[in-house]
N, CA, C and O of each residue as an XYZ file, in Angstrom:
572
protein
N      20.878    -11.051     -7.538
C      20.353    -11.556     -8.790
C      19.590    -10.437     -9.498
O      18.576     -9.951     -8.998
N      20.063    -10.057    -10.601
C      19.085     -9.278    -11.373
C      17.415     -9.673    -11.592
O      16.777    -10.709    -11.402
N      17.082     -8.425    -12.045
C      15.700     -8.779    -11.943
C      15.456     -9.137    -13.496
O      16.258     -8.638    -14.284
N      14.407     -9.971    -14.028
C      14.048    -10.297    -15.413
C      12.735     -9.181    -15.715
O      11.846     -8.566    -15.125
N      13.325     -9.414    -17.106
C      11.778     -7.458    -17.392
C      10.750     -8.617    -18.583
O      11.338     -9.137    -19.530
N       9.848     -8.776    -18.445
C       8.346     -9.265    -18.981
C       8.380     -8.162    -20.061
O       8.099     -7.007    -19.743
N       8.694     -8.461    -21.243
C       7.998     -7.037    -22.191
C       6.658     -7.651    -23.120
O       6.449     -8.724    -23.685
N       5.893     -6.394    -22.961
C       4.623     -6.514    -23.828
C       4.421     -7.353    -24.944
O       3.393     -7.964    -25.234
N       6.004     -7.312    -25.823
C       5.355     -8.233    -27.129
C       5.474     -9.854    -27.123
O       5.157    -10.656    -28.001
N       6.195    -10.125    -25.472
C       6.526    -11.440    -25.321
C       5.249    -12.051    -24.520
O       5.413    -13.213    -24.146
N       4.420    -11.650    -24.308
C       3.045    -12.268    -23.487
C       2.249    -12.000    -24.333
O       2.057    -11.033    -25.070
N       1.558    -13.430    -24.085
C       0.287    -14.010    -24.987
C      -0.685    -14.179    -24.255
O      -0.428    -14.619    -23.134
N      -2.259    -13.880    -24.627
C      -3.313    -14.142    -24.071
C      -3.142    -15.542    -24.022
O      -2.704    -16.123    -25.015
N      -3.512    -16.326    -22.711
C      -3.275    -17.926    -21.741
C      -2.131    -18.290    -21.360
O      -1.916    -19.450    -21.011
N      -0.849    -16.986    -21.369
C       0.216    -17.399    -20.819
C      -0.358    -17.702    -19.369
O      -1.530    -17.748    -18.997
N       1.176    -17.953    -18.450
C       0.510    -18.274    -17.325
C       1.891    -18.047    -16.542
O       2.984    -18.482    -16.905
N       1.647    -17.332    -15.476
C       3.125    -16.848    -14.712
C       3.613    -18.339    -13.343
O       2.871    -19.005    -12.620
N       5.005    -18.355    -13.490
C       5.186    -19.476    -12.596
C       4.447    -19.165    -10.836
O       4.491    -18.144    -10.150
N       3.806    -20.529    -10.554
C       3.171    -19.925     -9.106
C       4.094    -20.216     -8.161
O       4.994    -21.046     -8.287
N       3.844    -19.438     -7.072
C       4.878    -18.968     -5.747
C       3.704    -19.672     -5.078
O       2.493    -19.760     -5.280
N       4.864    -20.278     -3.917
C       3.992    -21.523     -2.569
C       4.741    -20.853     -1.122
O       5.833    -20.582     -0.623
N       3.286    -20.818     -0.888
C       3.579    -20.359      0.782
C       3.157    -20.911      1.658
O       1.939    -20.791      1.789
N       4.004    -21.912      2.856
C       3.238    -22.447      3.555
C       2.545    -21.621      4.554
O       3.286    -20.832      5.141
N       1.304    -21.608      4.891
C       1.142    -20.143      5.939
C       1.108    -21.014      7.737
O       0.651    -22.091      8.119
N       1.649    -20.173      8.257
C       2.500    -20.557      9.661
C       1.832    -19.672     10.790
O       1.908    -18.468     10.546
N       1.324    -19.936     11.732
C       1.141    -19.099     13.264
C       2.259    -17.903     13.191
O       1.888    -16.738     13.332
N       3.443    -18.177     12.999
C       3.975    -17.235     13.219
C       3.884    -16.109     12.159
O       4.228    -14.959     12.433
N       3.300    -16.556     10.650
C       3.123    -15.518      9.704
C       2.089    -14.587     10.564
O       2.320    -13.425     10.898
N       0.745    -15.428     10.894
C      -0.702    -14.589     11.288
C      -0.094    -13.718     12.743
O      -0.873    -12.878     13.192
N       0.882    -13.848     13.272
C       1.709    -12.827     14.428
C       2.448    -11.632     13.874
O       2.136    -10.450     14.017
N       3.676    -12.229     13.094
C       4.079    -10.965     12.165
C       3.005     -9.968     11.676
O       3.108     -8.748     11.807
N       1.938    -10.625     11.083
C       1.270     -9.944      9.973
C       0.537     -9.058     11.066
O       0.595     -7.829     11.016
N      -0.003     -9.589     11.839
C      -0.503     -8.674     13.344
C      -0.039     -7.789     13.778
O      -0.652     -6.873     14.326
N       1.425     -7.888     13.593
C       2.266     -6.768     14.473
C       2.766     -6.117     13.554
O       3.595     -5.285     13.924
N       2.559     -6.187     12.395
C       3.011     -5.080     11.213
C       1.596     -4.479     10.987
O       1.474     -3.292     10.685
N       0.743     -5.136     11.105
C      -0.367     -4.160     10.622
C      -1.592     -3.834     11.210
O      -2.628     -3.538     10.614
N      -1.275     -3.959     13.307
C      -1.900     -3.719     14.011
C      -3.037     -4.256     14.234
O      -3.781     -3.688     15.033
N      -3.412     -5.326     13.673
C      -5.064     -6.539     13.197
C      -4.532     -7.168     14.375
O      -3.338     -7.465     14.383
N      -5.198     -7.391     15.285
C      -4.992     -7.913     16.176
C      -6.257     -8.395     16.688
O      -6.430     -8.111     17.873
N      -7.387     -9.181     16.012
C      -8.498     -9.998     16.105
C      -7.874    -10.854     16.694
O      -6.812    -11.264     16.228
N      -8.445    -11.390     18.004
C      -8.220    -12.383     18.623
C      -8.631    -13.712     17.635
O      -8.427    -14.842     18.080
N      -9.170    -13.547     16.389
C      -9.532    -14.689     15.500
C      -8.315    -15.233     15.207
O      -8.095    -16.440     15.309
N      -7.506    -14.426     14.849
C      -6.495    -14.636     13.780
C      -4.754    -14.846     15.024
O      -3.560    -14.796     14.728
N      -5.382    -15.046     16.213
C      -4.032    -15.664     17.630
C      -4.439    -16.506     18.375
O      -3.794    -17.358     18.986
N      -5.581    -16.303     18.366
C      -5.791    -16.814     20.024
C      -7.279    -18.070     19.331
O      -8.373    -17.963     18.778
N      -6.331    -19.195     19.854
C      -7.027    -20.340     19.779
C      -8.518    -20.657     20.559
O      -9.401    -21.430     20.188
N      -8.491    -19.976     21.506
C      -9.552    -20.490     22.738
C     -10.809    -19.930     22.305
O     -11.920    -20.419     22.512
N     -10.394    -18.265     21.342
C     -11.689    -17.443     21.393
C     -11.831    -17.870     19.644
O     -12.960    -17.736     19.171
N     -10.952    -18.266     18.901
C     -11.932    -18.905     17.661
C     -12.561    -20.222     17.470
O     -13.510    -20.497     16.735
N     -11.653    -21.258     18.511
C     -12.865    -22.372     18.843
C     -13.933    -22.620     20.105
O     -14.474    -23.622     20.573
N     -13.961    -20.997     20.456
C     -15.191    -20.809     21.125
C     -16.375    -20.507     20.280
O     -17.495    -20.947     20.537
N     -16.018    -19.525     18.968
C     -17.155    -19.448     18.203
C     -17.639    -19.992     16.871
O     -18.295    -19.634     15.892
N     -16.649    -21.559     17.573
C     -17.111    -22.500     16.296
C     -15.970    -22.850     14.999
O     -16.166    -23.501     13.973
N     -14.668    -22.124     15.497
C     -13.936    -22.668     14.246
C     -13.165    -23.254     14.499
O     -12.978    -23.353     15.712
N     -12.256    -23.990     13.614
C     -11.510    -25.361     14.279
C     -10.169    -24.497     14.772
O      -9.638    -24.861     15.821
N      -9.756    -23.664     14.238
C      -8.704    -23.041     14.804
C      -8.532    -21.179     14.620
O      -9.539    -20.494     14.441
N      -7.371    -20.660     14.684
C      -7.129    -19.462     14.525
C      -7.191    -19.186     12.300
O      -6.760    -19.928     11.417
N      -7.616    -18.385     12.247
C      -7.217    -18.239     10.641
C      -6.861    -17.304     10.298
O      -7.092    -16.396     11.097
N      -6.092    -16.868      8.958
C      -4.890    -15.835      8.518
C      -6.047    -14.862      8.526
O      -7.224    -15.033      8.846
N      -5.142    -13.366      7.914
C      -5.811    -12.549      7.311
C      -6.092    -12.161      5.931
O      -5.380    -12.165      4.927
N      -7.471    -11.781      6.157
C      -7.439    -11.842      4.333
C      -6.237    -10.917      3.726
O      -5.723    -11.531      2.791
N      -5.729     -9.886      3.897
C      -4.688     -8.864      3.636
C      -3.443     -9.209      3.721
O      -2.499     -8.703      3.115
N      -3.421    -10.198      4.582
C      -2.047    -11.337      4.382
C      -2.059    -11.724      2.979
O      -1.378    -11.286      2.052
N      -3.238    -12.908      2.997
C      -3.459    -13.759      1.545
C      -3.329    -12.890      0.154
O      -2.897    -13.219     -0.951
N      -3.951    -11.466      0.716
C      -3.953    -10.534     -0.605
C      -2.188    -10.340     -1.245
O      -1.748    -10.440     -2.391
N      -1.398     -9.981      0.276
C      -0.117     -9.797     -0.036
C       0.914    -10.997     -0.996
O       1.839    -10.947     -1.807
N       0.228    -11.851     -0.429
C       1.025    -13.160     -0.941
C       0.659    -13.012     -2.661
O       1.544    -13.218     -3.492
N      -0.673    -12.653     -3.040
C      -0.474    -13.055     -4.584
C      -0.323    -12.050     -4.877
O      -0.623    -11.950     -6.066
N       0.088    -10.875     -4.356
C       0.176     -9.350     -4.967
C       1.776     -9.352     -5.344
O       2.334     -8.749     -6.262
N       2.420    -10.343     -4.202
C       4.239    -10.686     -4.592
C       4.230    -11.347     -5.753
O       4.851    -10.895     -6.714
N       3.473    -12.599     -5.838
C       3.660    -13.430     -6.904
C       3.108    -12.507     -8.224
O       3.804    -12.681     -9.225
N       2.147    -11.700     -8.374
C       1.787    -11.069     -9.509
C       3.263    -10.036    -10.081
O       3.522     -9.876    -11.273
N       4.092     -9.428     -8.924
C       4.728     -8.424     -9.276
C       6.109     -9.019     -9.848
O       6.908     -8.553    -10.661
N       6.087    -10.643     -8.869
C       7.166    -11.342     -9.190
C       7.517    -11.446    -10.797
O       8.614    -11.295    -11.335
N       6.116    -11.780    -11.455
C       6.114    -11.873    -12.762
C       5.775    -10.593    -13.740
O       6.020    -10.869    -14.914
N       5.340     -9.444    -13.571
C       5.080     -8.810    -14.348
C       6.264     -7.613    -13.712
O       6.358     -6.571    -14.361
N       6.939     -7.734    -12.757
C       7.747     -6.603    -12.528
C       7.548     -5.369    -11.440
O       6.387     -4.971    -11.540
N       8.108     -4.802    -10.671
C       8.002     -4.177     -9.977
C       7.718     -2.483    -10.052
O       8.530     -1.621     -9.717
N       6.920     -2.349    -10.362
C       6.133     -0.846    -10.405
C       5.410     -0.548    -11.970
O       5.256      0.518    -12.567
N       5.077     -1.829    -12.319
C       4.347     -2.272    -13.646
C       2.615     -2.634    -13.023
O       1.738     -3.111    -13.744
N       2.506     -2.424    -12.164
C       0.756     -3.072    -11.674
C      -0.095     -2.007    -11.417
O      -0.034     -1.316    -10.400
N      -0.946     -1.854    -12.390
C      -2.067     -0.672    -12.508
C      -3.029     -0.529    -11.731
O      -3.482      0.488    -11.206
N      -3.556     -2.365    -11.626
C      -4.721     -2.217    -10.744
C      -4.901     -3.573    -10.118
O      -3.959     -4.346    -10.295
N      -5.472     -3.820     -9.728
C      -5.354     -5.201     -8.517
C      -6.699     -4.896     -7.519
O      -6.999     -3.982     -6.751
N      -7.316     -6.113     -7.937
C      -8.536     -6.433     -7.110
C      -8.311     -7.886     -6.871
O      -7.661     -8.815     -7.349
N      -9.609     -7.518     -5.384
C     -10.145     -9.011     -5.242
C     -10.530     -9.479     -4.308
O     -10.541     -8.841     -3.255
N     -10.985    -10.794     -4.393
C     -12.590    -11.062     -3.599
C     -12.070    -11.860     -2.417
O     -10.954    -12.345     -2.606
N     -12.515    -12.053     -1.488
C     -11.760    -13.070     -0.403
C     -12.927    -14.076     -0.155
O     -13.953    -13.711      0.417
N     -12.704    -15.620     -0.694
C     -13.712    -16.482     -0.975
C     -13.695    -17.583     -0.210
O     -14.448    -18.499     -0.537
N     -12.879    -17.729      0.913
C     -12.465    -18.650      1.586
C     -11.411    -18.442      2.979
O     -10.689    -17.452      2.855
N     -11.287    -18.933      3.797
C     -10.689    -18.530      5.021
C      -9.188    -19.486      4.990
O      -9.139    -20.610      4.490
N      -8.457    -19.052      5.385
C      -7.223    -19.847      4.987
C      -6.558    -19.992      6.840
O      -6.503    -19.310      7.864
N      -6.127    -21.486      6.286
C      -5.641    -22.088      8.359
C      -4.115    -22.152      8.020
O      -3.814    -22.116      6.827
N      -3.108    -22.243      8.975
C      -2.337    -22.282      9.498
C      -2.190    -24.124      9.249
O      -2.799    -25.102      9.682
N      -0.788    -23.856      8.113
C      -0.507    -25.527      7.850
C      -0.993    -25.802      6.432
O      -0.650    -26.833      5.853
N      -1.821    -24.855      5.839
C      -2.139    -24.898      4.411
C      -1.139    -24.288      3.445
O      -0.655    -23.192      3.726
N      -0.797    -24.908      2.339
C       0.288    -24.347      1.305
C      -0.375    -23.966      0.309
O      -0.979    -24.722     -0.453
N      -0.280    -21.863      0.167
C      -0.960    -21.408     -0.935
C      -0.543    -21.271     -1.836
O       0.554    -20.771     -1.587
N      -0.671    -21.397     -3.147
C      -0.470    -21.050     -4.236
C      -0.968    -20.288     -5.019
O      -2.193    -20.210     -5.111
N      -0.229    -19.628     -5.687
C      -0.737    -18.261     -6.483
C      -1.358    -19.209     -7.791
O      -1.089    -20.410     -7.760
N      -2.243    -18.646     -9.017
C      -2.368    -18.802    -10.256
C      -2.731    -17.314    -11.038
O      -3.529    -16.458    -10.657
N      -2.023    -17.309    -12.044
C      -2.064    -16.409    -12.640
C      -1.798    -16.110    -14.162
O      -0.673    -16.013    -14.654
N      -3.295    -15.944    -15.017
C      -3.262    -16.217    -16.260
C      -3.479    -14.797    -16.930
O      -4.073    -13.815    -16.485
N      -2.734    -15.008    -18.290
C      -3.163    -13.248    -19.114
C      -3.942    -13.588    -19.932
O      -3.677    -14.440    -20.780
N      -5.061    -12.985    -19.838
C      -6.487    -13.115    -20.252
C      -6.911    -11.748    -21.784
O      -7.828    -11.508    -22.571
N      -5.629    -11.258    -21.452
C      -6.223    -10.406    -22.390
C      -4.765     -9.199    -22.386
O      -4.090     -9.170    -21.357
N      -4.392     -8.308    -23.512
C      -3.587     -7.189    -24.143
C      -3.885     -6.381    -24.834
O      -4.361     -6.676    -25.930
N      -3.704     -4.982    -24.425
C      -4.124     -4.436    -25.502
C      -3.224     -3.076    -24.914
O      -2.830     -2.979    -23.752
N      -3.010     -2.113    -25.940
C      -2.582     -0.739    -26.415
C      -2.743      0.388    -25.611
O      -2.802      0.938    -26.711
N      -2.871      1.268    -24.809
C      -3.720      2.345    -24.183
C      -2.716      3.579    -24.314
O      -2.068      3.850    -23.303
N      -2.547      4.250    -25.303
C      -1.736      5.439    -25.389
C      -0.776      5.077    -25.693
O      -0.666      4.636    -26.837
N       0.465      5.098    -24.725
C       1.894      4.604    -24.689
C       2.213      3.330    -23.912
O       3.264      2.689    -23.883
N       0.984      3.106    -23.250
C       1.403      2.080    -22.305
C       0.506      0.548    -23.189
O      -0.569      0.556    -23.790
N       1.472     -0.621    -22.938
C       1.061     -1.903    -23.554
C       0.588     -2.669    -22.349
O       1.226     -3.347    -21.544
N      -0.828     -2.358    -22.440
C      -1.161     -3.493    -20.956
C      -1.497     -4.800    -21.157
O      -1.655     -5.206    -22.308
N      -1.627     -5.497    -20.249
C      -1.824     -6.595    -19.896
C      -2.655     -6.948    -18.693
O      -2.246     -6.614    -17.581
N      -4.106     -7.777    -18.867
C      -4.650     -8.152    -18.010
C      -4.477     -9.297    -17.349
O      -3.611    -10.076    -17.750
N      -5.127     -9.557    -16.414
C      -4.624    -10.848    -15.582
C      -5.768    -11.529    -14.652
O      -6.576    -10.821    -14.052
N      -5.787    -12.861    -14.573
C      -6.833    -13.291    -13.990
C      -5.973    -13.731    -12.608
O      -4.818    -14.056    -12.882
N      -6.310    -13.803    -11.189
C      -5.395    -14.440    -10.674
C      -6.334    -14.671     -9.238
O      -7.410    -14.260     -8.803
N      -5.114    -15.691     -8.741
C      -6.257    -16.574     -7.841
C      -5.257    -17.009     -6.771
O      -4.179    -17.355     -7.254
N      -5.333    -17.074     -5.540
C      -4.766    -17.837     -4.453
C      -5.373    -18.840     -4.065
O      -6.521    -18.462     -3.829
N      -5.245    -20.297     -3.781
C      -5.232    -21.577     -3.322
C      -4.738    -22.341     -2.622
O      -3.520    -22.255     -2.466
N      -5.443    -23.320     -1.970
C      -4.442    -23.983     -1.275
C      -3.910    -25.364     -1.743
O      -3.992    -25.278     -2.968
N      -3.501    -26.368     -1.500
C      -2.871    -27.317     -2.002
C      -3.891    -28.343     -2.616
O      -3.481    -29.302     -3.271
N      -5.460    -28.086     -2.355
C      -5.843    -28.830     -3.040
C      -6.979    -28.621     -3.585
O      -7.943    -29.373     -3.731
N      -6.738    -27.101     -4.004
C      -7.326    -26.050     -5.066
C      -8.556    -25.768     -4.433
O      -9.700    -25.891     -4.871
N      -8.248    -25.466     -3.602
C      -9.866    -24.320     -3.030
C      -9.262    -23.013     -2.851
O      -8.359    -22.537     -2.163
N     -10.479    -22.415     -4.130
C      -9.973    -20.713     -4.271
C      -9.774    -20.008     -2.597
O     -10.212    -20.770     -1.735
N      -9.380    -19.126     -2.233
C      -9.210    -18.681     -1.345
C      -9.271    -16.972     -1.635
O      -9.860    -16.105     -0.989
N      -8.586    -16.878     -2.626
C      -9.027    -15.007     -2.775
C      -8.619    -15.201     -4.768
O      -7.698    -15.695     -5.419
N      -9.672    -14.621     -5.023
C      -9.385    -14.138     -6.525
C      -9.748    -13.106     -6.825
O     -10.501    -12.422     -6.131
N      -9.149    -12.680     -8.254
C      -9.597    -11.331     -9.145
C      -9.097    -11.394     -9.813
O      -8.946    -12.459    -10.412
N      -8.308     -9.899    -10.263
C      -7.574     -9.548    -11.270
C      -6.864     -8.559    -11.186
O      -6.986     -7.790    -10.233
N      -5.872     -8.340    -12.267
C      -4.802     -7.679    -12.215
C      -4.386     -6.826    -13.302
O      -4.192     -7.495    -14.317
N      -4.177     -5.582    -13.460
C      -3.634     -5.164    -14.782
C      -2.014     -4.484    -14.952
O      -1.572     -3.905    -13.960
N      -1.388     -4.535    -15.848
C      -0.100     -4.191    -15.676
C       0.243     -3.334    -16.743
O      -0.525     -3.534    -17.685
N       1.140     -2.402    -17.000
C       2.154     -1.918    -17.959
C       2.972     -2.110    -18.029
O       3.730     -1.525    -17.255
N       3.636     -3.228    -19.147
C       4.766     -3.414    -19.421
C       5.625     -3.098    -20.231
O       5.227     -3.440    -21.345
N       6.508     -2.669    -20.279
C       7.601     -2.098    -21.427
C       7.675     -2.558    -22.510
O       7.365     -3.750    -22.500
N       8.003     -2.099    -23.687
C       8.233     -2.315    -25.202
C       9.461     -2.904    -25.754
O      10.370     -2.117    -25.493
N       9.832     -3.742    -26.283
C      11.148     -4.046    -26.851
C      11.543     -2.670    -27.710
O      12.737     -2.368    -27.707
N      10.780     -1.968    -28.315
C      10.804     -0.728    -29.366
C      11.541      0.522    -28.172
O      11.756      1.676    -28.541
C-alpha cells in the first residue's frame, strides 16, 4: 500500500490525526525487554512487582513512547518529525487498550520548511493520560 503525504497547506490548526489502538500484552513488555535490554524485573516478573505493592507487572515507559511516536509518524509521514517530547504520567498494565490523540495546535513558516505543531497524548480506554507532549513536523508543499 502506498504511503499518503500530509502537505502543509492541507492541515488546520484543531485538525486531529486518526488514533491507532494498541492492546498492550505480557508478551509486548518481553519483546520490548529483549529488544532493548530493560529487563526490570517490574516490567516480567509478577512476584517481585506485587511484592512491592503493585497489582501486577507494568509496560515500559519507552514502549508507550514508541506506540504514539508510530501513530504521530503514521500521520504526518515518515522522516517529517522534528521534535518529539514527553512526559510519562501514568503507568500502563497489561490488558489495557492505548490510544494515541493527536491534535495540530498550531503552523507556521520557518525558512523553507512549513511546520506543524502537535499536541499528543497516549491513553487508555477510558482516558487516563498515560504519556503526553508534543510534536513538531515538516511537511511538504503542494508548490
Amino acid at each position: 500500500m502506498a504511503e499518503t503525504t500530509l502537505y502543509f497547506e492541507d492541515v488546520n490548526e484543531g485538525d486531529t490525526a486518526p488514533e491507532v489502538r494498541h492492546e498492550l500484552t505480557r508478551t509486548d513488555l518481553v519483546r520490548y525487554a529483549g529488544a532493548s535490554g530493560d529487563f526490570n524485573p517490574m516490567h516480567h516478573d509478577d512476584d517481585k512487582a506485587t511484592a512491592t505493592g503493585l497489582p501486577s507487572v507494568f509496560g515500559h515507559g519507552m514502549f508507550s513512547m514508541g506506540l504514539l511516536g508510530r501513530a504521530i509518524t503514521d500521520y504526518v509521514g515518515v522522516g517529517t518529525l522534528k521534535t518529539f517530547k514527553v512526559r510519562f504520567t501514568k503507568q500502563t498494565w497489561p490488558g489495557e487498550t492505548l490510544v494515541s490523540t493527536i491534535t495540530v495546535t498550531g503552523k507556521r513558516q520557518e525558512g523553507d520548511d512549513g511546520l506543524v505543531e502537535l499536541e499528543v497524548a497516549l491513553a487508555n480506554a477510558d482516558g487516563e493520560v498515560k504519556v503526553a507532549g508534543s510534536a513538531s513536523a515538516a511537511l511538504p508543499s503542494r508548490s
